[in-house]
C-alpha positions, -999 to +999 in steps of 0.1 A: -086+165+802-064+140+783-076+149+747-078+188+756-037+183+769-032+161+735-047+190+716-029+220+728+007+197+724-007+192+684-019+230+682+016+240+697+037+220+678+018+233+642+031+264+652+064+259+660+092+271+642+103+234+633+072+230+617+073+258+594+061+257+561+095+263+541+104+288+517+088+277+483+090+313+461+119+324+441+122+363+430+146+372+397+155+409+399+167+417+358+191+451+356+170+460+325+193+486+314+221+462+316+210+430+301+193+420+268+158+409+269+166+376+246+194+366+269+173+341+287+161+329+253+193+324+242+204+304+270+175+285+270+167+293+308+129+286+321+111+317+331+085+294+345+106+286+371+111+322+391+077+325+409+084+366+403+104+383+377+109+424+386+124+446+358+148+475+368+154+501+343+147+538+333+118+551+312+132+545+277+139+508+281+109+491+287+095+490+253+120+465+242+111+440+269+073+446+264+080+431+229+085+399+245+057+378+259+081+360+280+080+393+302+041+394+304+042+391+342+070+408+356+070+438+376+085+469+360+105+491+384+109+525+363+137+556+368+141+588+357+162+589+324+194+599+342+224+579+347+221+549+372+188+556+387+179+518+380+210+507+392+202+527+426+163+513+426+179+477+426+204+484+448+174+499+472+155+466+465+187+447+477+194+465+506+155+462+515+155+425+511+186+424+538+166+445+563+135+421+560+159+397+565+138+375+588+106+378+563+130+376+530+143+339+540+110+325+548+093+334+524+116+325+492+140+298+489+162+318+464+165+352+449+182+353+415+201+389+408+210+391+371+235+419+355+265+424+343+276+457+364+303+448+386+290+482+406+267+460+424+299+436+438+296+446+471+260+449+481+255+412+462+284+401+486+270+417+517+236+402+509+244+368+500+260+363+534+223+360+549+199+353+522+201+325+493+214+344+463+219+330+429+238+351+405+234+356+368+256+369+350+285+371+321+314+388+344+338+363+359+340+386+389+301+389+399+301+346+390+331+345+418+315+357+449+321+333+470+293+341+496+264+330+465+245+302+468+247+296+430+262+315+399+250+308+361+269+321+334+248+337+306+257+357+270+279+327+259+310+342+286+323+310+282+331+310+253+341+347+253+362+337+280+381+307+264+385+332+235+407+356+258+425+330+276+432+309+243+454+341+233+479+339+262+478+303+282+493+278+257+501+242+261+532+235+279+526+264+303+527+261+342+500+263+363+514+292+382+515+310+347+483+308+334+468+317+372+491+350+373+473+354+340+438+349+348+447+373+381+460+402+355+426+399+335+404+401+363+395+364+364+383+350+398+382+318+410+381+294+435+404+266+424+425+269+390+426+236+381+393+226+381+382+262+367+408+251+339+394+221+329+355+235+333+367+259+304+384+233+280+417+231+294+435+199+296+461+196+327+487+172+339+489+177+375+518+158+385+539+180+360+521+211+371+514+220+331+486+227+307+487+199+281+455+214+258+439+249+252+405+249+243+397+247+203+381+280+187+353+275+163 
């Protein structure tokens, strides 16, 4: 009677939610008709590592991503040739993953969303709040949503970014400045400073000023 007793405590605790096996998958979701096939070349980012790669984009685009052996595996998603019908199968994708909320979080451990269309601001926010999403992206808007688990810049935005900036914040200018600034250009972030200095920008923070812009090659 002991050992059966010691047996059903084992069997029960195997299948308790504390002994769960966790979430091990990841799933990238690629707005085809927004984003260059080579982008993830160029940055030099694994495709090993996303356990699933699914392609979103209308009928005419896929060719251009069938060039690329990279792509081999992933899961093409196709539209009519009409004006965001990818954009609305993503979106439906998103809005799916949130309903299987429950079956979503065990069974990947992070789902990586990559465009550059700040239409898809909102339903990124909304479903970020439950599940772990990683964004990838070039808009400073879509990288500041503060409900991700992760955002990765992509297309060499920083750069493009210091560009921008390197035109209007100069040396000598207060902090208050250059934030009105980055405000007026769409720029989100959490804390200037240290979004400042990520970029390239030297600050003295007892004076409150920039001391350095960042050098353009």
């Amino acid at each position: 009677m002991k050992n059966i007793f010691q047996w059903l405590k084992k069997s029960r605790n195997l299948h308790s939610g504390a002994n769960r096996v966790p979430a091990s998958k990841t799933l990238l979701c690629i707005d085809a008709d927004n984003i260059s096939p080579k982008v993830f070349l160029q940055e030099e980012i694994n495709l090993e590592q996303f356990s699933e790669i699914e392609l979103y984009c209308n009928t005419t685009t896929p060719s251009r991503w069938l060039n690329h052996r990279d792509y081999d595996r992933a899961i093409y998603h196709l539209a009519k040739v009409e004006k965001d019908a990818a954009d609305r199968k993503l979106t439906s994708r998103l809005i799916q993953l949130l309903i299987d909320h429950n079956e979503t979080i065990a069974q990947y451990k992070c789902i990586y969303i990559c465009t550059n269309d700040l239409g898809f601001s909102r339903d990124i926010n909304n479903i970020a709040k439950r599940l772990p999403i990683a964004m990838i992206s070039k808009e400073p808007l879509l990288l500041g949503i503060q409900t991700l688990s992760q955002a990765i810049r992509v297309n060499n935005s920083n750069q493009s970014l210091i560009k921008t900036n390197h035109q209007l914040i100069r040396p000598m200018m207060r902090l208050n400045q250059a934030g009105a600034i980055l405000r007026a250009n769409g720029v989100s972030y959490l804390k200037l400073t240290p979004y400042l200095v990520k970029n390239g920008f030297e600050v003295d923070t007892k004076s409150s000023l920039i001391t350095s812009v960042p050098t353009i090659n």
